[in-house]
Structure formats: C-alpha cells, structure tokens
Legacy VTK file of the C-alpha trace (Angstrom):
# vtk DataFile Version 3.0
C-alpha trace
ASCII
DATASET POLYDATA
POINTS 215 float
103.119 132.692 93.332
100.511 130.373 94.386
100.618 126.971 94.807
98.674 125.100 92.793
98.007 121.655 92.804
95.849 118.915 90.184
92.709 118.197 91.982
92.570 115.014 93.532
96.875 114.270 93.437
99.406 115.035 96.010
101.970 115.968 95.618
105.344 114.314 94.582
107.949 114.106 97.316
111.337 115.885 96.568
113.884 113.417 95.208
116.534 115.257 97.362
118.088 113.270 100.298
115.476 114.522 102.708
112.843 113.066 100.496
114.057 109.890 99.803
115.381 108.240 103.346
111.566 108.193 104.531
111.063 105.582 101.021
113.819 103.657 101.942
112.642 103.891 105.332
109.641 102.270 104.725
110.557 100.363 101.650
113.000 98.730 104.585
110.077 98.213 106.919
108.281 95.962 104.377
111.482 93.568 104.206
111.166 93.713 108.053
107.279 93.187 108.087
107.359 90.130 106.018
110.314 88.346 107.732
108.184 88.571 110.674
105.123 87.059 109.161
107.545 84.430 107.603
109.085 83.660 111.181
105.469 83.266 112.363
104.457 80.880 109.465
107.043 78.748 110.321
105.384 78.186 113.986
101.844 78.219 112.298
99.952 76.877 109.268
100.105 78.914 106.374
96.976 81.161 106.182
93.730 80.000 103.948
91.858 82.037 101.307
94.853 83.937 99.895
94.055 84.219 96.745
97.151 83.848 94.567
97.319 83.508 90.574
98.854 79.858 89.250
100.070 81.839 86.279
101.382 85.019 85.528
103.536 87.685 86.791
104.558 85.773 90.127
107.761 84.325 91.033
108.793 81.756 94.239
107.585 78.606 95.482
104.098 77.776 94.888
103.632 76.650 98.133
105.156 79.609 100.144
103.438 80.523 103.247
103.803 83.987 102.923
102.635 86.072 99.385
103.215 89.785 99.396
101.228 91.638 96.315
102.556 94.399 94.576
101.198 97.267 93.096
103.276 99.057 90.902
103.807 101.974 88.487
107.212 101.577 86.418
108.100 105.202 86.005
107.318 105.172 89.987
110.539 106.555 91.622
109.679 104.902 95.002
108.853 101.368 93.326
112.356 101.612 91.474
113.865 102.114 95.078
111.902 98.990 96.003
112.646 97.014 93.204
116.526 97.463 93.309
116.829 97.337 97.016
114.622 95.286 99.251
112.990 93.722 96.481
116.160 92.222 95.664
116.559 91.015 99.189
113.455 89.428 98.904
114.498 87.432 96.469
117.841 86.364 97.554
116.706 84.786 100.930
112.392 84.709 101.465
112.150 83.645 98.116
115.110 81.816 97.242
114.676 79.510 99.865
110.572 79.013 99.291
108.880 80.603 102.292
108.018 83.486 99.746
105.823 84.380 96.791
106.100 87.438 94.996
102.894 88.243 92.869
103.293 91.727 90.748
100.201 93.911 89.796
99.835 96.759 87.152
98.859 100.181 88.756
100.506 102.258 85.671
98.542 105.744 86.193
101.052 107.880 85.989
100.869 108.435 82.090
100.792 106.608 78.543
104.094 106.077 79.213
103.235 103.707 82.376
100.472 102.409 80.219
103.125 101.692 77.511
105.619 99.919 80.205
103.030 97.829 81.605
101.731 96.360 77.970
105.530 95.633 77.202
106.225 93.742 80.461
102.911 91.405 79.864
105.023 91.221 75.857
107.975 89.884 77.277
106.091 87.945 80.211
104.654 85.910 76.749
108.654 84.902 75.916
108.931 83.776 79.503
110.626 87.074 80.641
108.919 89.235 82.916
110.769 89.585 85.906
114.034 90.302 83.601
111.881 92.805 81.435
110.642 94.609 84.653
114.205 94.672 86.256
115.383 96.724 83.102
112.655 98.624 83.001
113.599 99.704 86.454
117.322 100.015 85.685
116.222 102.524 83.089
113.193 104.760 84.336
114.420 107.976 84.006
111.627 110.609 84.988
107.280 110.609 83.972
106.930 110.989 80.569
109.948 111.981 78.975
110.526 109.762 76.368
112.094 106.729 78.369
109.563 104.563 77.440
108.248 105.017 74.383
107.697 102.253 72.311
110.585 102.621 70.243
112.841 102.623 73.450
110.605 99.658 74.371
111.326 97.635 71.736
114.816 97.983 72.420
114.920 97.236 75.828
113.627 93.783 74.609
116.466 93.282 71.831
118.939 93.936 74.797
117.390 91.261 76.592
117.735 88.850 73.723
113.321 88.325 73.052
112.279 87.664 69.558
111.646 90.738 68.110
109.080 90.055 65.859
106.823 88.752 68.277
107.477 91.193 70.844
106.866 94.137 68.094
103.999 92.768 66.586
102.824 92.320 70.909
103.464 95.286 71.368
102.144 97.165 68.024
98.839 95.469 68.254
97.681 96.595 71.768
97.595 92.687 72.883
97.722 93.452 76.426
95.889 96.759 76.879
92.700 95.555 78.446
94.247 93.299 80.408
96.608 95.585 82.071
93.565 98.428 82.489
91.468 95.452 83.983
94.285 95.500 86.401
94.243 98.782 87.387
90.499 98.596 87.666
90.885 96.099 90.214
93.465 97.922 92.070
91.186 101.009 92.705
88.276 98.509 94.214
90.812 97.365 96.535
92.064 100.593 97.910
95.147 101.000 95.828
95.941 104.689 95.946
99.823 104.844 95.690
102.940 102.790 94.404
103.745 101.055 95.412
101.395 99.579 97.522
101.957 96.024 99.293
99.961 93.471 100.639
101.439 90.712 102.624
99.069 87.920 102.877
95.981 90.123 102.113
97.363 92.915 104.711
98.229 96.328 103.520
101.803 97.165 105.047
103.730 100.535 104.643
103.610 102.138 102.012
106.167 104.858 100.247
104.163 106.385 97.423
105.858 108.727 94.330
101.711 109.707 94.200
98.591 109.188 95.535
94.888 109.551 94.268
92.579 110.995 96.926
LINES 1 216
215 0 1 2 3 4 5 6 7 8 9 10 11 12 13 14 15 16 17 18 19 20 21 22 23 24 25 26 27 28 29 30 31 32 33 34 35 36 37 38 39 40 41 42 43 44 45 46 47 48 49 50 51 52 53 54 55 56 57 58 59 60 61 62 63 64 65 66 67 68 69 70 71 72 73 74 75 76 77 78 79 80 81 82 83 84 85 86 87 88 89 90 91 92 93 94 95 96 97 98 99 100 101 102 103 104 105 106 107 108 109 110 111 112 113 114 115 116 117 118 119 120 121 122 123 124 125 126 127 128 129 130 131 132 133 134 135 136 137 138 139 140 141 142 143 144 145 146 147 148 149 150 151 152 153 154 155 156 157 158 159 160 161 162 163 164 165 166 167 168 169 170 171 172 173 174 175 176 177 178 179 180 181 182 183 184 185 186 187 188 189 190 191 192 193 194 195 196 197 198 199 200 201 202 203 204 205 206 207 208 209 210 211 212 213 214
C-alpha cells in the first residue's frame, strides 16, 4: 500500500523508544545550550534589543540575562517531554535563581483541540494561573484530537486547579482569547516557526525536537 502523506506535513515520529531518545536528546541539548549562554552572561553584559513582554505568559526574573522563547503546541508529544523534563530543570536552577526568563508562545496547529487548549491557558492566565494551567494540561495530553481537550474536559481541568468557574466558563464560552492566540500563531509563522516546539534563546533558534513540521 502506498504511502501517503498530507501535502506540506511530515511526518510524525514513532513514539516507540527509538523515536523518542532523539527528543530527549535534543530537548537535553537546549538545557545544555542555555547554561552555556548563562555562564557567558555572567562574564558579559546581558545582550540589548531582546524583545521580551512585561506581561503575560512569562515567568523568572525580569532582569535575567538570558530569555529563551517557546513555541508550543499542547497536544505536542515532544513539548510535553520538554515541559516535564528539562523545562522543569529550567526552572529549578536558571530560573529559580534569576539568570533566566521563560517567555511561552501559542503555536496550537495541530487541531481545534490545540486551538481549544491555548484559549483556556490565556482563561486561567486571567486568574493568575498559567504556568499551573499549562503544567496540567501537559500532565494530561493524551493523543491529537481525541477528546482530551474538549471544552468540557477543559473546564474541569480548571475546577481541579481551584479557578473560579464562572469566570473561567464564561472565558472560555465566549471565545475571549481566540484572536489573540491566532495573532500568535500568525506571528510565529513570520518568524520561521515550523515545529514544536521551537526555542529561541536570546533571539537564537537552538535545537529543535518537533512532533510536526509545516514545510
């Protein structure tokens, strides 16, 4: 039987073993990548005209020397292997101890339900919680499209977190964030984002371990 493939998409890697270690592999690199460029910041002065957001979905010191950009899908397999493994060491030493900014972007292309996800996070982000909204997001992707994040299972999510449901719903009901979050994406594609997830560390594009790619 042939072989054939939507125009314009690659492939997905197999989630077997033999797919995976070349993610982690590079999803390791990164971690390795921006230690470097925070060991070098620490010899040299922090690097002008990186544009970083004073609000939104960013977390760490303000004044960090080093800012690494995220693009990200959450029903992305590879960004979920990100997010609960070097992303987390990110966290606990670059950006725990203020030499690192993390500033998250919306690249949800891989369905409605990415579309979905995306509007919800920017819900909760309104209550204060986005970073705890996208971790359980991440703790629960379970395969493209399948029901995992539907806006029922959505809502739900946020209960478990303890958000006002009312205001979350009503968020989420009334397509609040939906032009912001395809603005988003918008920008992505003029800056080269093909994958997720795809990182920038102070403006540079590093390794990248994609779960898709647009051609």
């Amino acid at each position: 039987m042939s072989d054939r493939r939507q125009p314009g998409v690659r492939r997905q890697p197999s989630q077997g073993r033999r797919g995976w270690w070349p993610l982690l592999a590079i999803a390791g690199l990164a971690v390795l990548v921006v230690g470097g460029l925070v060991w070098v910041s620490q010899a040299e002065p922090g690097p002008s005209g990186v544009a970083v957001p004073s609000t939104g979905n960013v977390k760490g010191d303000p004044s960090a020397p080093v800012v690494v950009e995220e693009w990200g899908d959450f029903q992305c397999p590879a960004c979920r292997q990100h997010a609960l493994g070097p992303g987390r060491q990110l966290d606990e030493t670059f950006v725990a101890e203020g030499t690192v900014r993390v500033v998250w972007r919306h690249m949800a292309f891989l369905g409605p339900e990415s579309l979905w996800a995306a509007e919800a996070s920017e819900c909760a982000a309104e209550q204060g919680q986005f970073w705890a909204y996208h971790d359980k997001l991440f703790a629960e992707q379970s395969g493209e499209n399948r029901g995992t994040f539907s806006k029922e299972n959505l809502k739900r999510f946020a209960s478990e977190l303890g958000l006002d449901r009312q205001r979350f719903d009503a968020c989420l009901d009334g397509g609040r964030y939906t032009q912001k979050v395809q603005a988003e994406i918008e920008a992505g594609e003029r800056k080269g984002v093909r994958a997720t997830p795809t990182m920038f560390v102070n403006g540079r594009k590093i390794g990248r371990a994609s779960c898709r790619e647009r051609v």
